[in-house]
C-alpha positions in Angstrom: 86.0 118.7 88.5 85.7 114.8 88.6 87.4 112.8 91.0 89.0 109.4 91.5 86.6 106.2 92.2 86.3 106.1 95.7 86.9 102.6 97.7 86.0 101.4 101.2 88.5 102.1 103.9 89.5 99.1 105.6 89.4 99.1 109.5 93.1 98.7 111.3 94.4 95.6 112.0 93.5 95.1 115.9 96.3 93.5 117.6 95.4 90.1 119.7 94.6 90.2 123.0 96.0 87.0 124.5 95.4 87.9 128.3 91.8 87.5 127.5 92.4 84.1 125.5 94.4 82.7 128.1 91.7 83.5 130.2 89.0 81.8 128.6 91.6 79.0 128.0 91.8 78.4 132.0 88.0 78.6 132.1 87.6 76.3 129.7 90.0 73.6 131.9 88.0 74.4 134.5 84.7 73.4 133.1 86.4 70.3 132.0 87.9 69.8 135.1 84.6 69.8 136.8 83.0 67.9 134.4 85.3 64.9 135.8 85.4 65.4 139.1 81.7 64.5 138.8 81.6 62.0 136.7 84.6 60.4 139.0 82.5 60.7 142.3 79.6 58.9 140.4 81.0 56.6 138.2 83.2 54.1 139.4 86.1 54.5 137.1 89.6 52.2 137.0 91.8 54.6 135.0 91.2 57.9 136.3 94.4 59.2 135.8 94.0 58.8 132.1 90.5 60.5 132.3 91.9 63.0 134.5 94.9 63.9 131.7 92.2 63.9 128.6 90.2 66.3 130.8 93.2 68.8 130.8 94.0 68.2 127.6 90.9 68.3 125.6 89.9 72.1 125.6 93.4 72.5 125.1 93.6 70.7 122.3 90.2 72.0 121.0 91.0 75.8 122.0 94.4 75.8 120.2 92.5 74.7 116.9 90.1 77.4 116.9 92.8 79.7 117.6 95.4 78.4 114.9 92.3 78.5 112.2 91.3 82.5 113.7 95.0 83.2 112.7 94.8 81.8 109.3 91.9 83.6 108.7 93.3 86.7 109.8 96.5 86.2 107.9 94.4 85.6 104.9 92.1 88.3 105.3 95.8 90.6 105.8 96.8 89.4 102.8 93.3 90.3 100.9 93.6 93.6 101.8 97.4 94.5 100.9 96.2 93.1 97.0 93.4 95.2 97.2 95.6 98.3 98.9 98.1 98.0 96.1 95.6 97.4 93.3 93.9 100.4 94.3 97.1 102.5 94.3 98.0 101.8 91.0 94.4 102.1 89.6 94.4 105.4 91.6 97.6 106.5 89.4 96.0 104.9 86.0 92.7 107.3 86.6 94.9 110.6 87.2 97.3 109.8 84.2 94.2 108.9 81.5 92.2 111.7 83.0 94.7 114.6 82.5 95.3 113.4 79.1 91.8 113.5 78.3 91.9 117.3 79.5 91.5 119.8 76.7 94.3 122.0 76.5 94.5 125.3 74.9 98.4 125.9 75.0 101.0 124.2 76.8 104.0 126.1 78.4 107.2 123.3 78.9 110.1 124.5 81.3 113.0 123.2 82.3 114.2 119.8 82.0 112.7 116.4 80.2 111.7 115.3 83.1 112.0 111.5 84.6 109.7 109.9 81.2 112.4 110.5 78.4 110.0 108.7 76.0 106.5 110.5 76.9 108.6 113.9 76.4 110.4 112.7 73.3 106.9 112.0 71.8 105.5 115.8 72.7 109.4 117.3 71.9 109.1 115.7 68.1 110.2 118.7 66.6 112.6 121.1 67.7 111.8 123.8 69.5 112.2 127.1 67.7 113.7 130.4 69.2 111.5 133.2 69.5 111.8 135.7 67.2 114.0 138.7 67.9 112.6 142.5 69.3 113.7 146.1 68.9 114.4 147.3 72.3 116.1 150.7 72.6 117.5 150.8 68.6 118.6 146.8 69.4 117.5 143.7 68.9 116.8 141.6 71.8 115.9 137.7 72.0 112.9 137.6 74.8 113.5 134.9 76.9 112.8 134.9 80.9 115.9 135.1 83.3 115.6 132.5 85.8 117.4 133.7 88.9 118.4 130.8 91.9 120.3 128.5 93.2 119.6 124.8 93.7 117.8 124.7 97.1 114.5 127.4 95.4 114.8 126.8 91.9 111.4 124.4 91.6 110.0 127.8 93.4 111.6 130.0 90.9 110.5 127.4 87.9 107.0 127.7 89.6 107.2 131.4 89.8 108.2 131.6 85.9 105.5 129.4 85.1 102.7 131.5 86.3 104.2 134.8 84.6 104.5 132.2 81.4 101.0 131.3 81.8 99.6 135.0 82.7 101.5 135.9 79.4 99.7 133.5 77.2 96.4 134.1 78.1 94.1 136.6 75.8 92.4 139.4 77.4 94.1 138.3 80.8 90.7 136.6 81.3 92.7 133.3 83.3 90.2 130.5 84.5 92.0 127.5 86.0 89.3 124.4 86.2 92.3 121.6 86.9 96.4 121.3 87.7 98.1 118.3 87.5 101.2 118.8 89.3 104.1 116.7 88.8 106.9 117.7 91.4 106.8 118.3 95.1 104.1 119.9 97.3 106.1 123.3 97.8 106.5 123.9 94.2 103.1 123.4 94.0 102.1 126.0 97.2 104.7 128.4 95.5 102.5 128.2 92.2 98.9 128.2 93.8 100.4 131.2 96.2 101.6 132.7 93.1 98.5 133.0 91.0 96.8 134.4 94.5 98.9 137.8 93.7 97.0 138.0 90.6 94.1 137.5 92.2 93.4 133.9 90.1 92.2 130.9 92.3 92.7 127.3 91.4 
């Protein structure tokens, strides 16, 4: 069985740790800070205040920008990865629909309802289904058609249930090889058919 193109998993977002910037923030005004208290003792210097303010200002000045561009970056590269997350899923759906087309298939068995693609069905359904042909049961004539028997909350187990028999039925020789299922419902309609064929000893 072939499978869908596999893509690179993307690592999870780590959030920031800012204990650990403010701490190198504060190490940062203290190098700076030191820097000037030498060059005051050994310079003679009118303004010191001013030198004093542009030492504490400085790494924070040059600290926030490397932090402001780290968080564009990051944003960006967030942003990146949702297009490439969302392009992925729909490619992911593309290869699973054009794939299961391209699946030979002997003879198809259609229960229940249209389904939620009105068009795609009304382009299989282009003629009219006919009824099956009457049988002599017991001197009478009998339409064969299965009984579905449920209610609401286990009929996609009973429709899944139905469709094995249907499928068991259909098959010559009772020689049933199941390479591929594309399921289109919810996963316990799907365990009720896979647990199902089990009981006729068929694996999938």
């Amino acid at each position: 069985m072939r499978y869908p193109p596999r893509y690179p998993e993307f690592p999870e977002d780590k959030p920031i740790n800012w204990k650990k910037l403010l701490k190198w923030l504060f190490i940062f005004i203290g190098i700076s800070l030191f820097i000037f208290n030498i060059i005051s003792v050994n310079v003679n210097i009118k303004n010191k205040h001013h030198l004093l303010i542009f030492s504490f200002l400085f790494p924070i000045v040059i600290f926030s920008f490397f932090i402001l561009s780290y968080l564009f970056l990051k944003a960006l590269d967030n942003y990146n990865n949702n297009l490439f997350k969302e392009a992925f899923h729909e490619d992911n759906k593309k290869w699973w629909k054009y794939y299961s087309s391209s699946i030979p298939i002997k003879s198809s068995i259609i229960i229940g309802a249209l389904g939620d693609n009105q068009y795609q069905w009304a382009g299989i359904l282009k003629n009219r289904p006919i009824a099956p042909l009457p049988v002599t049961f017991n001197n009478e004539q009998r339409i064969p058609c299965s009984l579905l028997i449920g209610d609401k909350k286990n009929r996609e187990e009973m429709l899944a249930k139905l469709l094995v028999n249907k499928f068991i039925e259909s098959e010559e020789d009772n020689i049933i090889k199941i390479d591929n299922i594309y399921w289109l419902g919810s996963h316990n309609g799907l365990n009720t058919f896979i647990d199902h064929l089990k009981k006729y000893n068929i694996s999938s």
